[in-house]
C-alpha positions in Angstrom: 8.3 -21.2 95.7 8.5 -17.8 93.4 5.9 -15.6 93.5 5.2 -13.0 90.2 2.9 -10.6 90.6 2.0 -9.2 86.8 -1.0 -7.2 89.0 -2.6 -7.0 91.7 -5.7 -8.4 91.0 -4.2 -12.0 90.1 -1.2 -14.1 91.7 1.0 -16.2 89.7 3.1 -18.9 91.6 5.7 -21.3 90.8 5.9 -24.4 92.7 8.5 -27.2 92.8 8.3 -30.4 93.6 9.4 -30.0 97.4 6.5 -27.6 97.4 3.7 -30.4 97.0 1.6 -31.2 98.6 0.4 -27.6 97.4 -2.3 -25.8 99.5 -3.6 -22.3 99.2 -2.8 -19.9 101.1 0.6 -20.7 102.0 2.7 -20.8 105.0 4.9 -17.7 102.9 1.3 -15.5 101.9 1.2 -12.1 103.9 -2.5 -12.9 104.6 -2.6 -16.9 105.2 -5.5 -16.8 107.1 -7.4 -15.2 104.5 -9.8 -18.4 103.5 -9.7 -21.7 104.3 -7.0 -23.9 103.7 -7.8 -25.8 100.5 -5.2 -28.5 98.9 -5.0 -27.8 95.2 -3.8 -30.9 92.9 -1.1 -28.7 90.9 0.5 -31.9 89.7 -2.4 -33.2 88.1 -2.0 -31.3 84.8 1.1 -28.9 85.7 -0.9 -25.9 87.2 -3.9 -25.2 89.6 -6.2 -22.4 90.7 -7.1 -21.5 93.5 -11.1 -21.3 93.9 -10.9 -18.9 96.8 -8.4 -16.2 95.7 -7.6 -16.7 92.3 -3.9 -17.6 92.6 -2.7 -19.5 89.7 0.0 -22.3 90.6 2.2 -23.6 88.0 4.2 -26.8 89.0 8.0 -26.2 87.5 9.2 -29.4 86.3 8.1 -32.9 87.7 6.1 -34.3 90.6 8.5 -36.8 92.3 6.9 -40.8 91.8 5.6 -42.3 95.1 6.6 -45.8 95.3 
C-alpha cells in the first residue's frame, strides 16, 4: 500500500492486489479506529472512496481471478 498525501484534506491510496480485500481504515492508518470499518470494492472499476473519510483508493494493476 502507498499512501500520497497531495493535502491534508483528502487521502490518495494505492492498493495492490495483495491489498484486497480493501477496507477503510486500514491496519497502516494512524487513526484506524476513526469510523467503522467499511469494505470498499476498489476492484470493481479500478478505484474506490471511502464514504466515511474521503480517502480515494486506486487499485494498481489487476485484481487476481478467483477460481
Amino acid at each position: 500500500m502507498q499512501h500520497n498525501l497531495a493535502d491534508s484534506a483528502q487521502r490518495y491510496i494505492e492498493v495492490e492486489a495483495d491489498d484486497l480485500p480493501l477496507h477503510c481504515p486500514t491496519p497502516e492508518m494512524s487513526l484506524w479506529d476513526s469510523h467503522p470499518r467499511v469494505y470498499l470494492p476498489v476492484e470493481a472499476k479500478g478505484e474506490a472512496l471511502c464514504p466515511y473519510c474521503g480517502t480515494l483508493y486506486k487499485l494498481r494493476g489487476q485484481a487476481r481471478k478467483h477460481h
